[in-house]
N, C-alpha and C positions, 0 to 999 in steps of 0.2 A: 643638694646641688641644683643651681640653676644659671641661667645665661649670664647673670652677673661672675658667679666663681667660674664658670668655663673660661670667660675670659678674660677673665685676671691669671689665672695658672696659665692661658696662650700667650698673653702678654698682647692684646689685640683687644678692639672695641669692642661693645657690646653690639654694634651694626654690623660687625664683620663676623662675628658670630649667628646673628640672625640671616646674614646670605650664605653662609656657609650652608645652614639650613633649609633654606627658601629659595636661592639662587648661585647655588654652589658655583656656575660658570662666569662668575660675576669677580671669583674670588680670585687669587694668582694661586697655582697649585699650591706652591710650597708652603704657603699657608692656609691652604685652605685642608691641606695633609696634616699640618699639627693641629689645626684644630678639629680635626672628625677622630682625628687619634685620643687627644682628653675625651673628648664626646666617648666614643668608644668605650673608655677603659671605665669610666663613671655609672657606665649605663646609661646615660642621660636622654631623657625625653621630653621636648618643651608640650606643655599644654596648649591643651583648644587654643586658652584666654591670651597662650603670651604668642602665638602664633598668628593668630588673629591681628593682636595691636601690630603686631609686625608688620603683614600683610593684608590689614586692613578686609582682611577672608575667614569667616570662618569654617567655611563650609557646611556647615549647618542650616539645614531648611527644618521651620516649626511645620507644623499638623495639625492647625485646630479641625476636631470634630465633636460634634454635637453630643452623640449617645455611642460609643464604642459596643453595647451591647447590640443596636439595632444592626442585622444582617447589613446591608445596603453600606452602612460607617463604618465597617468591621474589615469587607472586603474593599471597597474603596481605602482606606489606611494602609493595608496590607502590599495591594497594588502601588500605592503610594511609595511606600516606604522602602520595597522592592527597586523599583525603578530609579528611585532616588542612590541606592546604594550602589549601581550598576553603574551610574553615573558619577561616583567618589564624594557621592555626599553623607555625611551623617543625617538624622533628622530627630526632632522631639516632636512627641507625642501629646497631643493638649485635649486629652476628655474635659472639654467647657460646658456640657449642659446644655439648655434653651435659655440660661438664664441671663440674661446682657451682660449685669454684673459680673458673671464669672468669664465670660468671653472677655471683657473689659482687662481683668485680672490676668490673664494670660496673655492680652494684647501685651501688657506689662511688662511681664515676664520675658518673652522673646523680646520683645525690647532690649532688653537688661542684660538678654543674654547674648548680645548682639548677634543674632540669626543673618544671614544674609537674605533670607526669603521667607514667605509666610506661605502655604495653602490652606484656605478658611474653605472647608467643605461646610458643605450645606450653613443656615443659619436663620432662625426668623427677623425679619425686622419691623420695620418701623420706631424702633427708638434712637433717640434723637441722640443720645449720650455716645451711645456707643458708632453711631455713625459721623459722627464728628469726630470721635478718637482716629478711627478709621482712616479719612480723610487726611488727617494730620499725617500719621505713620506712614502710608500710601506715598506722602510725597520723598520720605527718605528710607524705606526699607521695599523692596521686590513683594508687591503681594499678587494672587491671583487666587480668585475666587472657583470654585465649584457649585450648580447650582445654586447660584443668587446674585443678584446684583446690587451692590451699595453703593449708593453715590451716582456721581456723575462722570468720575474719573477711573471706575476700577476696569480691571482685565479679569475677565469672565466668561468661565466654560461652562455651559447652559445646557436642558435638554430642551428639547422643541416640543411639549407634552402636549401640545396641542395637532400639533401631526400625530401624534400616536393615539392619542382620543380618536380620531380622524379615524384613521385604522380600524381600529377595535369597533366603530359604532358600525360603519361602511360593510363590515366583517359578516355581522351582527344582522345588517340589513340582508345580505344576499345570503346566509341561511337560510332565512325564513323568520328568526324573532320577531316579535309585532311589541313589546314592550318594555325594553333595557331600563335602569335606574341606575343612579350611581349613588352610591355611600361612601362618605368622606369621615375624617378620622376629627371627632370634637379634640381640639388644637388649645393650648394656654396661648400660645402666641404662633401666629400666623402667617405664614410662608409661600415664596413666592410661586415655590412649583405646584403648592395646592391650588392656588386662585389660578393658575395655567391651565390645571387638570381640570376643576370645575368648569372655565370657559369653555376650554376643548369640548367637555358636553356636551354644553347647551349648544356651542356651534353647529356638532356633529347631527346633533338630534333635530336641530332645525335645518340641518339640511336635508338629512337621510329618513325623517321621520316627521316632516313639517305637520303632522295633523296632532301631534302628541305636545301637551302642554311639558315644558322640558321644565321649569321651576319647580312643579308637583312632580319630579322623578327624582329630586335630592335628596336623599336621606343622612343625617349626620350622625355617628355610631364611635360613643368611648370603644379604646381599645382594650376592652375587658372580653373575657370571655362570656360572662353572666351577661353583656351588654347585646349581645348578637340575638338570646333571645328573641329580642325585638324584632330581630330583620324573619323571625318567622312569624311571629304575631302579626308583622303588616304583611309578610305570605299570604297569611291565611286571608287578610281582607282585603286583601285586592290579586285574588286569582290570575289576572290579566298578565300578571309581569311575570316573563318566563327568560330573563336574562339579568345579571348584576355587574357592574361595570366598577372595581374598587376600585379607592385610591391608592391603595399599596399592597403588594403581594402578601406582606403579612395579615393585614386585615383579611383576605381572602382565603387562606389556609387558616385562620383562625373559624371562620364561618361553614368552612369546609366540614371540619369535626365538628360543629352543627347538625348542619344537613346531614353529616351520616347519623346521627342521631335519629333523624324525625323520618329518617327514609327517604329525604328529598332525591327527585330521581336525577343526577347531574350527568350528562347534560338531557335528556331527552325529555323533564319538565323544567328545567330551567341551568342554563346556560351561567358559567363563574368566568370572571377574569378577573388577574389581579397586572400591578406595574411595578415594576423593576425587573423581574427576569431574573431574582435571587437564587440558587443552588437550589434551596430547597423547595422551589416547587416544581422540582423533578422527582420528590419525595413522598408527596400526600397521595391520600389513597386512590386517586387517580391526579394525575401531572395537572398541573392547574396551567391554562392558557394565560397570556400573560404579556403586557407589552415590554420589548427590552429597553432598558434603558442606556444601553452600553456605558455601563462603568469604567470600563477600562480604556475604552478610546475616550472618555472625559478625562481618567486620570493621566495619561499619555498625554495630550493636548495643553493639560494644565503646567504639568513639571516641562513641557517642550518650551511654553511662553514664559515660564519663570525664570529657567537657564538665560534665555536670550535676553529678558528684562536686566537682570543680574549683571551680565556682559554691557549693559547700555544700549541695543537696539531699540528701537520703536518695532514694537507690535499691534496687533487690530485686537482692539480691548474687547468687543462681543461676536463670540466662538460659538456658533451652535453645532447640536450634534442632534443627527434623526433620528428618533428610535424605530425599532421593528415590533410590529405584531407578530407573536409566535404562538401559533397554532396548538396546543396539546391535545389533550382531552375533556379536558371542563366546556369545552363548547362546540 
């Protein structure tokens, strides 16, 4: 059964079927009565696809995210997906990888599946392919970005990682630390919030620590465990550094189970901090310090400008959000 046999057996269009469905008050009772009655008695339910061409809506919002396993993509989606349903929307879920290609592919896809909106969480760029699809799609589908920005034209909720750097080095300073470093995660392709976090750094350290060469404090560290090794090997040869500044919470609970290995005393010989504010470094064997990245006032912020995009307002395409240093016990 479908809108074509409803209404042939009503004796009625197939458009006066479709408002019966979509804009029942549109309809004159008396037939808008026989036809919810066939409807009725058939079961009948019109799909996403014929609802959609109907009223040009699907209510469907895509979800590209990068890695579904990494904490940070996990709850960000969740949040997403939540809030998206509260609001009467459906949404698809697009695990795309870091690999352009496969973003490329799903660009596609919600295409295809005519979405009315996209949030593109996180993403590396500089490729040129895929930011040209982008560009293209941007001018006829609702997108808004999540940490990153493509183009010249997108709408994007950002974190400010260089106020949180700020934070953490300023933190760092007024303990008493005399030597932070940071370690960054070795990247196949490279991302906008790392090159934020790195500046933040070096900002931070030339201002709160101008005698310390901030270039010789970068360490860059595969996210392996057998890789962290290292970060005690250069422990051991340069004694002086008695605080670590990561790039991501997980790198720092990975380093964490380190240290408790070798005995490192955290924090009263050397001071951890990691960024995002993930669940679980309220977990490790002692709570890891940490800057927040507030996820959920980004993901709030992003589905707010998408709705209003979707409706056809104009919004302010770059949205930042400040994160907080939050105290634990790693420092």
């Amino acid at each position: 059964m479908n809108i074509y046999d409803i209404a042939k057996k009503a004796n009625v269009s197939t458009a006066t079927v479709s408002r019966v469905l979509n804009n029942p008050e549109a309809v004159k009772e008396e037939t808008r009565i026989k036809v919810q009655k066939i409807i009725n008695k058939y079961g009948y339910r019109p799909s996403h696809i014929a609802r959609g061409l109907a009223t040009n809506k699907t209510n469907t919002i895509g979800i590209m995210v990068p890695d579904i396993r990494n904490p940070f993509h996990a709850n960000s989606a969740f949040l997403l997906e939540q809030n998206l349903v509260s609001k009467g929307y459906n949404s698809i879920l697009c695990n795309t990888s870091e690999e352009p290609e496969q973003k490329l592919k799903y660009f596609e896809l919600l295409n295809q599946k005519g979405v009315d909106g996209i949030i593109l969480l996180g993403a590396s760029y500089g490729d040129k392919v895929l930011e040209e699809r982008f560009e293209e799609l941007n001018k006829n589908i609702s997108i808004v970005l999540i940490n990153n920005i493509i183009g010249k034209n997108s709408t994007f909720v950002i974190c400010d990682e260089k106020n949180g750097l700020n934070q953490s080095i300023e933190y760092l300073k007024n303990k008493g630390y005399k030597n932070p470093i940071y370690i960054q995660d070795k990247q196949k392709y490279i991302t906008r919030a790392s090159i934020s976090k790195k500046e933040g750094f070096i900002e931070a350290i030339e201002k709160y620590y101008p005698n310390l060469d901030s270039e010789h404090l970068l360490l860059e560290i595969k996210e392996d465990l057998k890789e962290y090794e290292k970060i005690i090997d250069f422990l051991k040869n340069n004694p002086e550094v008695d605080s670590i500044q990561f790039e991501k919470d997980t790198s720092a609970i990975k380093f964490l189970k380190v240290a408790q290995k070798y005995s490192i005393e955290i924090p009263n010989k050397l001071a951890v901090i990691g960024f995002d504010n993930i669940d679980l470094t309220n977990y490790t064997y002692k709570a890891l310090s940490t800057i927040d990245h507030k996820i959920e006032e980004h993901c709030n912020i992003a589905i707010d400008l998408l709705v209003k995009k979707m409706e056809g307002e104009i919004v302010k395409n770059n949205n930042y959000v400040i994160p907080e240093f939050i105290e634990k016990e790693t420092s």
